[in-house]
C-alpha positions in Angstrom: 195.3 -52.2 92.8 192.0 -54.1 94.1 189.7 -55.4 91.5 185.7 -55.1 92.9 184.2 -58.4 92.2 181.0 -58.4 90.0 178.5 -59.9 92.4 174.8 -60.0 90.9 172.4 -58.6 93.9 168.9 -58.7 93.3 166.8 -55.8 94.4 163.5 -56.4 96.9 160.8 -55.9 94.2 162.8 -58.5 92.5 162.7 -61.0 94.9 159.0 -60.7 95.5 158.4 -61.1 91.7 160.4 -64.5 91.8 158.8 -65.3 95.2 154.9 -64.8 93.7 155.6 -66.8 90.5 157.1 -70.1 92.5 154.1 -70.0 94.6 151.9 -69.4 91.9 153.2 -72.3 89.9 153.1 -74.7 92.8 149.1 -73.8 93.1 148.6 -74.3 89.2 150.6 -78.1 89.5 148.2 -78.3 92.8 145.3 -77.6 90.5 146.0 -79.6 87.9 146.5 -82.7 89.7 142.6 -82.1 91.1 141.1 -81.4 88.4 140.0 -84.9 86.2 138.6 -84.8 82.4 135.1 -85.8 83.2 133.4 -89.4 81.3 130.8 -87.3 78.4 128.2 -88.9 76.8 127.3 -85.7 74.3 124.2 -84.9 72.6 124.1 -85.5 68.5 125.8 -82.2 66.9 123.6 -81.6 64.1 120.0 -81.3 62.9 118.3 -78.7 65.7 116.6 -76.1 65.9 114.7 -73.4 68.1 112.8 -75.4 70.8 115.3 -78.7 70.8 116.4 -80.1 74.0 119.6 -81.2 74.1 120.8 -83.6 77.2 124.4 -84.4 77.9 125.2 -87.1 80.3 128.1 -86.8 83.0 129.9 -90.2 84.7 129.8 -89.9 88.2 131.5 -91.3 90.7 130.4 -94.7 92.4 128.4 -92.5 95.4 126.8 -89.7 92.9 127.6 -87.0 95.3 128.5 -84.2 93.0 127.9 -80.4 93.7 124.9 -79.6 91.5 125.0 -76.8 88.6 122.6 -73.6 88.2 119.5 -74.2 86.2 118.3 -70.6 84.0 119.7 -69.3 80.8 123.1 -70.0 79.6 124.4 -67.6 76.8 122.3 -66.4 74.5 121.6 -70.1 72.7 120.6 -72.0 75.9 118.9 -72.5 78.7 120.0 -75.1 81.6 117.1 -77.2 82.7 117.1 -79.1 86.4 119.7 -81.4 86.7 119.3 -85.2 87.9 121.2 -88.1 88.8 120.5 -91.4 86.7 121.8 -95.2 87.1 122.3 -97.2 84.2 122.0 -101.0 84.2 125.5 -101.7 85.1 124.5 -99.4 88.6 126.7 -96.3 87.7 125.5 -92.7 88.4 124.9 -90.3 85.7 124.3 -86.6 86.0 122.0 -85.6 83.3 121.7 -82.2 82.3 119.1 -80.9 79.5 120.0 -77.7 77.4 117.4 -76.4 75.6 117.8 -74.0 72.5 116.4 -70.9 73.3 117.1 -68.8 70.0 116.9 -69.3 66.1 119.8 -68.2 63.8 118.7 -66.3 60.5 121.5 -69.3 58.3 122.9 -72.4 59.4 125.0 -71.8 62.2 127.2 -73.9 64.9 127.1 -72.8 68.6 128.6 -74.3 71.9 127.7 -76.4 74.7 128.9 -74.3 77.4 132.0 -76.0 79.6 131.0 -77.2 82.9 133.4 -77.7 86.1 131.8 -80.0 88.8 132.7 -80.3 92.5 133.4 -83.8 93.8 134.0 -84.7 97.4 137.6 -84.6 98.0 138.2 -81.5 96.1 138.7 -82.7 93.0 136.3 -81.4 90.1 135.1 -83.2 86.8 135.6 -81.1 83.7 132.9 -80.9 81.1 134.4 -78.9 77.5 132.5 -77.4 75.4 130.4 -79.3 72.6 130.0 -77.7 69.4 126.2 -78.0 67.8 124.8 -77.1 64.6 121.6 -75.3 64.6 119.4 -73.9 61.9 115.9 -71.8 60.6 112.8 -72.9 61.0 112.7 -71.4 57.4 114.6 -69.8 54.7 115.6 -66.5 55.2 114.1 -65.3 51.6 110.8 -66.8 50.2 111.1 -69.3 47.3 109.0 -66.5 44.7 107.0 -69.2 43.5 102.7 -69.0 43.7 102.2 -67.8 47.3 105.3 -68.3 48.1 106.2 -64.6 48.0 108.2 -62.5 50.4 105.0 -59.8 50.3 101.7 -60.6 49.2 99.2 -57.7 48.2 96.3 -57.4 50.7 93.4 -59.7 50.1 90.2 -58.1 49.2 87.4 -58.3 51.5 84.4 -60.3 50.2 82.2 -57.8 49.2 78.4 -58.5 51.1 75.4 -60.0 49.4 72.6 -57.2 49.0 70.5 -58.9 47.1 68.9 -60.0 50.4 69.0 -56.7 51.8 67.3 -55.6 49.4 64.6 -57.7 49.2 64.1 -57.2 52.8 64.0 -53.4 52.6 61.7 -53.6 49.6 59.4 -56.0 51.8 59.7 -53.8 55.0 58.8 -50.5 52.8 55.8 -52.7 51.3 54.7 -53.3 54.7 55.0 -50.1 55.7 52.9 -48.3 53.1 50.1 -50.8 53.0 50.0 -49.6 57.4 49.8 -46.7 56.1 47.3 -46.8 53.7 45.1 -49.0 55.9 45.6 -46.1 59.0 44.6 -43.8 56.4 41.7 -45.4 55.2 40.5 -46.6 59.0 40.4 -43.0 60.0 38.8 -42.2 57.1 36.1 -44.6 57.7 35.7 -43.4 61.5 35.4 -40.1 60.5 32.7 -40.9 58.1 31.0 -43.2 60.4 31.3 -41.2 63.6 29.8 -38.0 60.8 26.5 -40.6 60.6 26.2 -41.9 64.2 27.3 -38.7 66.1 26.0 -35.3 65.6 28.2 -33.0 67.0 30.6 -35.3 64.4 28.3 -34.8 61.5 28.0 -30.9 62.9 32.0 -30.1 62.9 32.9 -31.8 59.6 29.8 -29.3 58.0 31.6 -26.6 59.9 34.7 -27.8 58.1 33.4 -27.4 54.4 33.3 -23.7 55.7 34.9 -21.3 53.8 34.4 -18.4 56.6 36.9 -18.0 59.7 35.8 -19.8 62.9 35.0 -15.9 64.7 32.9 -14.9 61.7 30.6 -18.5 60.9 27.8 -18.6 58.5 24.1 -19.0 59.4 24.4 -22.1 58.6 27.1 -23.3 60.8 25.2 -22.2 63.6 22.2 -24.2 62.3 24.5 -27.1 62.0 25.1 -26.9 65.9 21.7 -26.2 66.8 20.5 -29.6 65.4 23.1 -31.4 67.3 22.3 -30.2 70.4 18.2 -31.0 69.3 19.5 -34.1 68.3 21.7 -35.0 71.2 18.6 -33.8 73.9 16.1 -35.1 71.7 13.9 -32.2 71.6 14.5 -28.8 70.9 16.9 -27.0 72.9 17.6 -23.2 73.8 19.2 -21.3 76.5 16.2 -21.6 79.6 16.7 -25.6 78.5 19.9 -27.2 79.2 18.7 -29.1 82.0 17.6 -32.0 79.7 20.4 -31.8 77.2 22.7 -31.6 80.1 21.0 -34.5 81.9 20.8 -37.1 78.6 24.8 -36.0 77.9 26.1 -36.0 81.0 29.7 -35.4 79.2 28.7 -32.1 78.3 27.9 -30.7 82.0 32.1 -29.5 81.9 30.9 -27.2 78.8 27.6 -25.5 80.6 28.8 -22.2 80.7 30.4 -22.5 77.1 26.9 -23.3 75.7 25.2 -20.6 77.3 27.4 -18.5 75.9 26.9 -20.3 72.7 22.9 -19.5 72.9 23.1 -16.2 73.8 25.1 -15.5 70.9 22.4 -17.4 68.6 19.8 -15.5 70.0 21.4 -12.0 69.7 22.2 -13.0 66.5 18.6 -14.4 65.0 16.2 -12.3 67.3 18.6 -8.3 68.2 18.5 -6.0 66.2 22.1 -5.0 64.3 22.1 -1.8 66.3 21.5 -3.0 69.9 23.5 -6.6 69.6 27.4 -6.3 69.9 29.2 -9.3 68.1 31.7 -10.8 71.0 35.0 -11.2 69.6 35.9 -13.6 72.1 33.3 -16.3 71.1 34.6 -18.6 68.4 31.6 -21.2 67.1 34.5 -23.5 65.1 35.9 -23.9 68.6 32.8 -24.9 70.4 32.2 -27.4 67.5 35.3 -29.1 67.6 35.1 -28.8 71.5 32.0 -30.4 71.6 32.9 -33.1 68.8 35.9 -34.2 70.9 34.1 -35.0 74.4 31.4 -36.7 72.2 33.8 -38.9 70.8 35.9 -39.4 73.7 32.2 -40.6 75.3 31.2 -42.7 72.5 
């Protein structure tokens, strides 16, 4: 009888596995011998805060021809500043990079430098690790509850005004206000009275005013009042076939020539008519024509 010999065959999906991991560790040994560890001079690793700028300085090569890294933020700790290429006093190029912290922890915290790979001509690259940092609060998280050193304060009152001068200025400006008034007052007091002893229609209307009669039914003597201001004003005695010289000695009047006609035929139905013939005119009011007349007379003097 024939014994089968046990003979290990590997599938195809087999092979291919076996195939891709040769080649794949032939690229990673490729790698590795391109990439260098990179000459660091690192930043100090403690004492910063929000704001610091933190520059780390790369060896180059003896030509400085490197391929150059972003600028912008890096993480949420940093941001990358414009790179550029340095020589020292020995003539070697440095590529200086500044990192500055963009963000303030609430406690003492340590963050990283971010790792950096760099292109070289030849393609080969210079490997930067990462750099831990130490970076703390402006200030403490909780207030020292001491004085005013509270975590709340109550609101400040606001300085309540001074009145005292406000008040003295309103008191002045209401002082100064009366005594106008009391000087208006008494200045058209004392034009009334004068104009009532230089002007006669004045003097005429402010009897009519110590009336107690309404201005349709006058007295007698309100009509005598207005008959010697018109005498006095023409300078002779005046009635209705006579207004040419009153008329012609006030020529402010002339305007009012129908309303004194009026005025003396009234006066004469009322002095000379009998009560049976003469019919009072309800229309005719002699308080009017007083303080009509007194107005143009003032207006003219």
């Amino acid at each position: 009888m024939r014994r089968r010999s046990v003979v290990a065959i590997l599938p195809g999906s087999s092979r291919m596995r076996f195939f891709a991991r040769g080649l794949a560790a032939l690229m990673f040994c490729s790698i590795i011998s391109t990439v260098h560890a990179a000459t660091v001079e690192q930043p100090r690793a403690f004492g910063h805060v929000i704001g610091d700028v933190l520059t780390q300085r790369i060896l180059l090569a003896q030509d400085g021809n490197v391929a150059m890294p972003s600028t912008g933020r890096v993480g949420i700790w940093f941001e990358r500043r414009n790179p550029r290429i340095e020589h020292d006093a020995r003539g070697r190029s440095w590529l200086s990079i500044d990192y500055q912290i963009t963000n303030a922890p609430q406690t003492l915290t340590t963050i990283m430098l971010p790792s950096l790979s760099l292109m070289v001509p030849g393609g080969s690259a210079l490997q930067v690790p990462e750099w831990p940092v130490s970076v703390s609060p402006l200030t403490p998280q909780t207030a020292f509850s001491t004085g005013d050193l509270q975590a709340l304060l109550p609101d400040r009152q606001a300085r309540a005004p001074a009145t005292a001068p406000l008040r003295k200025q309103m008191t002045s400006a209401m002082g100064l206000l009366a005594l106008t008034l009391l000087a208006w007052i008494g200045w058209w007091r004392w034009r009334n009275r004068r104009d009532a002893e230089r002007l006669p229609f004045a003097r005429a209307w402010n009897e009519m005013q110590r009336e107690k009669t309404s201005g349709k039914d006058a007295s007698a003597y309100g009509w005598l009042c207005l008959h010697r201001a018109l005498n006095e004003t023409a300078g002779q005695v005046v009635h209705g076939g006579t207004l040419a010289p009153l008329l012609a000695k006030a020529p402010y009047l002339q305007p009012l020539q129908s309303q004194l006609e009026r005025f003396y035929q009234h006066s004469s139905e009322r002095f000379f008519a009998s009560s049976e013939t003469s019919a009072p005119d309800t229309q005719f009011s002699l308080r009017d024509l007083s303080r009509t007349l007194y107005r143009a007379e003032r207006k003219q003097g």
